[in-house]
C-alpha positions, 0 to 999 in steps of 0.5 A: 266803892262806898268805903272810904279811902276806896272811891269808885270812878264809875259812881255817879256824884256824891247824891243826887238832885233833890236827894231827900225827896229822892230817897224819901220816895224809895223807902216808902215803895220799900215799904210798900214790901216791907208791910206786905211781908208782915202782915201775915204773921199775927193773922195766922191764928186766924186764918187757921179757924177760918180755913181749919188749915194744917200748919204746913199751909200756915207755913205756906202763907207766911213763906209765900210772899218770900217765897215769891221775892226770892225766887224772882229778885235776881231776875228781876234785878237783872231786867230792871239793870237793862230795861230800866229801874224806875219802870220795874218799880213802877210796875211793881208797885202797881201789881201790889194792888190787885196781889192784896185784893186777892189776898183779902178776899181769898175764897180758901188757903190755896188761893191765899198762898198763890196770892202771897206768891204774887205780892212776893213777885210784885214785890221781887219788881220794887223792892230789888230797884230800891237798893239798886238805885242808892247803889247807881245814885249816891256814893261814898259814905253818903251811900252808907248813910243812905242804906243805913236809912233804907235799912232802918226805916225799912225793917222798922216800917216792916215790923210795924206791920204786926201792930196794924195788923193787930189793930185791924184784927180787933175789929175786922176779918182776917183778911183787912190785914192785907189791904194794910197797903193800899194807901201807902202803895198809891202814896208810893206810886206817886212819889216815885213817877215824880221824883225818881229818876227816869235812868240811873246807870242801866246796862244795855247788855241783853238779859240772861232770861235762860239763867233767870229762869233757872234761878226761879226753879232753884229758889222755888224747888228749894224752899218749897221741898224744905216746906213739905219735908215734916208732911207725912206721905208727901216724902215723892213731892219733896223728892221731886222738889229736891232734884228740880232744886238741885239740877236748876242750881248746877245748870245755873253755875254752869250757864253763868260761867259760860253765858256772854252776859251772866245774869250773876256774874261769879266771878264778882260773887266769889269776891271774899267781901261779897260772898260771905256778906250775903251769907251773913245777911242770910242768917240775919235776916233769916233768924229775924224773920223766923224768930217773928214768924214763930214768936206771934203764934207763940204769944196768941196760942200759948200766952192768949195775948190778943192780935193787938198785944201780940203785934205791939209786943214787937214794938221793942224790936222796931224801936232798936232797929230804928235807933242802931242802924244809923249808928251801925253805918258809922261803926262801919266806916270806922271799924270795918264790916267784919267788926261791925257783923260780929257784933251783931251777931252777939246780940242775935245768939243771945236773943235766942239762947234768951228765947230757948231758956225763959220763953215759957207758958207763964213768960211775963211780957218783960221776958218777952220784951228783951228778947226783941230788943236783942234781936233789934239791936242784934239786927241793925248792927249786922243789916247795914254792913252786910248791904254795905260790902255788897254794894261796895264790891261791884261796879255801880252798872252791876247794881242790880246783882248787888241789890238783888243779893242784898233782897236775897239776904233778906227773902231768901234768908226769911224764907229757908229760916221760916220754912226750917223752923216752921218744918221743926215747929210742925215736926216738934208739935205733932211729935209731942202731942202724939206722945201725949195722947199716947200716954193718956188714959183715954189714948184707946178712945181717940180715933186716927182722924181725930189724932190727926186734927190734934197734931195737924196744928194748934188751930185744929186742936182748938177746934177739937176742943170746942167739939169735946167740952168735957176734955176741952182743957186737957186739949189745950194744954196738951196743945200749948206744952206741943207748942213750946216743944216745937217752938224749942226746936225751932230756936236751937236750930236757929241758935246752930245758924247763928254761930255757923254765921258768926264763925264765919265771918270770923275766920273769912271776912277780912279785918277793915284794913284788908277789908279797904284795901281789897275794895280798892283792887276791885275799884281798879279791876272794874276801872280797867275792865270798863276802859278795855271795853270802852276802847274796843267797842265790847262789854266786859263781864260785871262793867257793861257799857250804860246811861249817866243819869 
């Protein structure tokens, strides 16, 4: 375990050799994924004019390298847990080179977000191994630091995307965005054939490939239908993407109880100090990711900042990020995760209800400002203990399901917070600009087709007005105020989440004193289970027999 008084015996010594130069090399692939998940969201303005896209498929494109994460990372981490961390990171990094390529040089948004699936996929190999490997490396409170490091610079390096971004906006097409890591993935590359271990604790139990397979349907099905659910006519597809959601998870529970060697073992999973971590990492970086996604439309379409003002506006939030994760990691061991959780919650709750009340179509970049360095704040108190618990929970063999839970809180909770407030944005935009054409004068002379280019998104509406100088402005005004209604939408459902979190973890995530004292029992579980395997030749679920490093 990583809490101290709770050592682990089956952890490996406290770092490894050449720890620095070890971890430096697993933060910059993290960055290889972190920038890839970014980069899109200052470019989708653009990518909208260039493709005249709907803003469902916007939706699609920011979602979809989330999508791909989510969807594949406990499979992955599963595969890496046995065939080896080091040759899925490798691999990983690798895929993320031709997966940019296709994106920069995609033909139509449709191959756009098949290519963002892609690097999501690259991404569910790499990012996954990272974490694992602190897990199978470092121990005790230099595993905490090292995560809070990795959670740091990681969400740091991530939101410097939006900056680059911008920069590359400014003078080049759409889709330089996309090539942002190519350099930094052959740096990446490198230092990892030359200074990651070959092996770190791998598992030799075969992969649940059935139980990988359904968890791919269920994270798929789920995501995709709630990003479909605002598009009119599309209500059989979302049908359809509901069940294959909904049959993949219960087939899913089923075979993990039953499977000899579950690729999610529940039993570990149902451990109060793991289950509500990754719920409450869910929601972390659920509201951060989606509180980005709709914030740089917001200040492109509404407030005109150009690609380089909106992707340096976030700046405060990298900046927070950076300086209070490592201060978190210490709050952690001191106070405990639960105190340490709700702390950053507050901080999150006022981010939004900041967003929802003076985010407006004359907000001063002051008022843009704080709400990022609320939500930094509120974000690097909550990240480090949240990947903390969960790694500290199991048995450093089962790091693969912990670092594939702590990538899910990230993906998963980014890619369900994006779609649900994107789906309200969309929803809230068409709703009010509806109401407006409704309530104009000239209502009887705009046509069905026209009426739905002006709701399908702002891009559209932009366009519009181009095509009818004469009411240009009452367009863009109208498009803006739609805007701000769909954007309060997205936010108020953000604010729901936050508190659902905050309550709890309140009232189901024990104290710190409970807190170390459960995380001792389960040391002395999974120290018994793996000696009862070892004595009679088999492989306890959660404590499968593996290499030392």
């Amino acid at each position: 375990m990583s809490t101290s008084g709770a050592p682990r015996t089956d952890v490996p010594r406290e770092a490894p050799a050449r720890a620095s130069l070890v971890l430096a090399s697993l933060i910059i692939v993290a960055a290889v994924a972190n920038l890839n998940l970014s980069v899109a969201n200052v470019a989708l303005p653009a990518i909208g004019k260039a493709f005249d896209s709907s803003q469902t498929t916007l939706n699609l494109v920011a979602v979809g390298y989330s999508l791909g994460l989510a969807a594949s990372v406990l499979y992955l981490g599963a595969v890496g847990d046995r065939h080896g961390r080091k040759l899925l990171l490798l691999l990983g990094v690798a895929l993320s080179v031709p997966a940019c390529l296709l994106a920069a040089y995609a033909p139509n948004d449709s191959v756009l977000v098949a290519a963002r699936i892609l690097g999501g996929l690259s991404a569910g190999m790499a990012y996954p191994t990272t974490l694992a490997l602190i897990t199978a490396l470092w121990a005790g409170p230099a595993r905490t630091k090292s995560i809070a490091l990795w959670s740091a610079l990681g969400g740091g390096i991530s939101l410097l995307g939006p900056v680059i971004a911008g920069a590359l906006l400014e003078r080049f097409y759409w889709g330089s965005v996309f090539l942002v890591t190519l350099p930094l993935a052959v740096v990446a590359l490198v230092m990892a054939l030359l200074f990651v271990p070959a092996h770190a604790n791998e598992s030799t139990e075969p992969v649940d490939n059935l139980g990988g397979v359904l968890s791919v349907l269920l994270v798929a099905g789920l995501v995709l239908a709630i990003n479909f659910a605002a598009v009119p006519g599309q209500g059989p597809l979302v049908a359809g993407l509901g069940v294959i959601a909904l049959v993949a998870g219960a087939s899913f529970y089923w075979r993990q109880r039953r499977a000899p060697n579950p690729l999610y073992d529940l039993h570990i999973a149902g451990r109060r100090t793991f289950w509500v971590a990754a719920c409450a990492g869910i929601i972390v970086y659920g509201s951060m990711m989606g509180s980005a996604f709709i914030s740089q439309q917001y200040l492109q379409n509404v407030l005109e900042y150009n690609p380089v003002e909106a992707g340096a506006a976030i700046l405060p939030l990298v900046v927070m990020i950076v300086l209070v994760a490592p201060r978190s990691a210490k709050l952690t061991e001191t106070r405990g995760a639960r105190a340490t959780l709700l702390r950053g919650y507050l901080f999150l709750f006022l981010a939004f209800a900041w967003m929802l009340v003076f985010w407006g179509e004359n907000s001063s970049y002051w008022q843009i400002g704080f709400a990022y360095v609320l939500i930094g704040i509120g974000a690097g108190l909550a990240g480090t203990p949240a990947s903390h618990s969960l790694t500290g929970s199991v048995p450093v063999r089962r790091a693969g399901m912990a670092s594939g839970t702590a990538d899910l809180q990230r993906d998963l909770g980014g890619a369900v917070m994006q779609s649900v407030m994107g789906v309200l944005l969309t929803a809230g935009y068409a709703s009010a600009f509806s109401a407006a054409i409704a309530a104009s004068p000239e209502s009887k002379d705009v046509s069905d087709q026209v009426q739905s280019e002006l709701t399908k998104s702002f891009a559209s509406a932009g366009q519009v007005a181009q095509q009818h100088p004469e009411y240009a402005d009452q367009i863009v005004a109208a498009a803006r105020q739609s805007f701000l209604h769909g954007d309060d939408w997205a936010y108020t459902v953000g604010l729901a989440a936050i508190a659902l979190g905050a309550l709890l973890i309140f009232f189901l995530f024990p104290h710190r004193d409970a807190e170390r004292e459960l995380l001792r029992r389960f040391c002395t579980e999974d120290t018994a289970a793996a000696a009862s395997a070892a004595s009679t030749g088999s492989t306890a679920p959660g404590t499968p027999k593996g290499r030392r490093t």
